[in-house]
C-alpha positions as CSV (number, residue, x, y, z in Angstrom):
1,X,3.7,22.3,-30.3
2,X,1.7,22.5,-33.7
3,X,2.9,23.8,-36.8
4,X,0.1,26.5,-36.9
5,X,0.2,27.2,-33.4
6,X,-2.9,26.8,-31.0
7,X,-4.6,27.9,-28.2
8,X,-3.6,26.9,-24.5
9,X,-5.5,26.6,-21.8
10,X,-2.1,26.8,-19.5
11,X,-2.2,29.6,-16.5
12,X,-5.6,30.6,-17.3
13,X,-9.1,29.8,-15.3
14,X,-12.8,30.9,-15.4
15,X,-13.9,32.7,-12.9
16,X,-17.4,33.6,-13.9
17,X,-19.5,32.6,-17.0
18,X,-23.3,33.7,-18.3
19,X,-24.6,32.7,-21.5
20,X,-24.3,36.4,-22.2
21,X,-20.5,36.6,-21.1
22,X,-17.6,34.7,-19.7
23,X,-14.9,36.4,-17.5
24,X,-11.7,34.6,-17.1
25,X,-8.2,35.0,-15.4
26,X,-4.8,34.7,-16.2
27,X,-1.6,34.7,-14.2
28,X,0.7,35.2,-16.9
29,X,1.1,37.4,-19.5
30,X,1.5,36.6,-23.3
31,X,3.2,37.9,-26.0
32,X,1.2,38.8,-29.3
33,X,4.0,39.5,-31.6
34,X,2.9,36.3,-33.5
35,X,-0.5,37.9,-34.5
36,X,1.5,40.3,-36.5
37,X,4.3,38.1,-38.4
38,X,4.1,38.3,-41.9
39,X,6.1,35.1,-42.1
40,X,2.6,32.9,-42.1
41,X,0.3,35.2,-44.0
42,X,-0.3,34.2,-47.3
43,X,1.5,36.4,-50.3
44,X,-1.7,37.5,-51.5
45,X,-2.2,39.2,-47.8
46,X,0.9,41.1,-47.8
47,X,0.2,44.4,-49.0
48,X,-3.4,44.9,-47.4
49,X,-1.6,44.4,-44.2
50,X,1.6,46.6,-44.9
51,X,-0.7,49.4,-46.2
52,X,-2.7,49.3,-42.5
53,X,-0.1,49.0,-40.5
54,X,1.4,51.8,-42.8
55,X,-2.0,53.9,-42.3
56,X,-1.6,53.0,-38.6
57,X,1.6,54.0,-37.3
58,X,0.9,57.2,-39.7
59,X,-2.1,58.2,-37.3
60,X,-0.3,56.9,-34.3
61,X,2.6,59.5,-35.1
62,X,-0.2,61.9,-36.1
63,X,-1.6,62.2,-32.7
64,X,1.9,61.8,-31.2
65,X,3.0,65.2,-32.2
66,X,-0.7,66.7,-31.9
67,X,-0.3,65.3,-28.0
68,X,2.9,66.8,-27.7
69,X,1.9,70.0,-29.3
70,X,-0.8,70.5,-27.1
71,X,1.6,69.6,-24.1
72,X,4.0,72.5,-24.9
73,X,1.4,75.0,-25.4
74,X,-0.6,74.3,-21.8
75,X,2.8,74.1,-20.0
């Protein structure tokens, strides 16, 4: 309940840890849609992160239609 959120411990434990390495478990999932809201990036972020998610979804279509492509071709 912070205003710039935080990270929580809740539903999550460690089952191993090295100093090399720590493996933990969670028995929940979470939703990362907050890592992407422009609402608290400052202004001067904006367009550096609209021009890679732009570049992004770009190659993400990109190898969408290659995938299909090669799909219809081997069927």
């Amino acid at each position: 309940n912070t205003t710039n959120g935080a990270w929580s411990s809740f539903g999550s434990r460690v089952v191993e840890s090295t100093d090399s390495y720590t493996i933990c478990e969670y028995n929940h999932t979470t939703n990362f849609a907050m890592l992407m809201s422009p609402g608290r990036t400052p202004s001067i972020h904006h367009f550096p992160l609209s021009l890679i998610s732009s570049i992004g979804c770009g190659i993400s279509i990109l190898c969408l239609l290659v995938t299909i492509l090669i799909y219809s071709v081997l069927w």
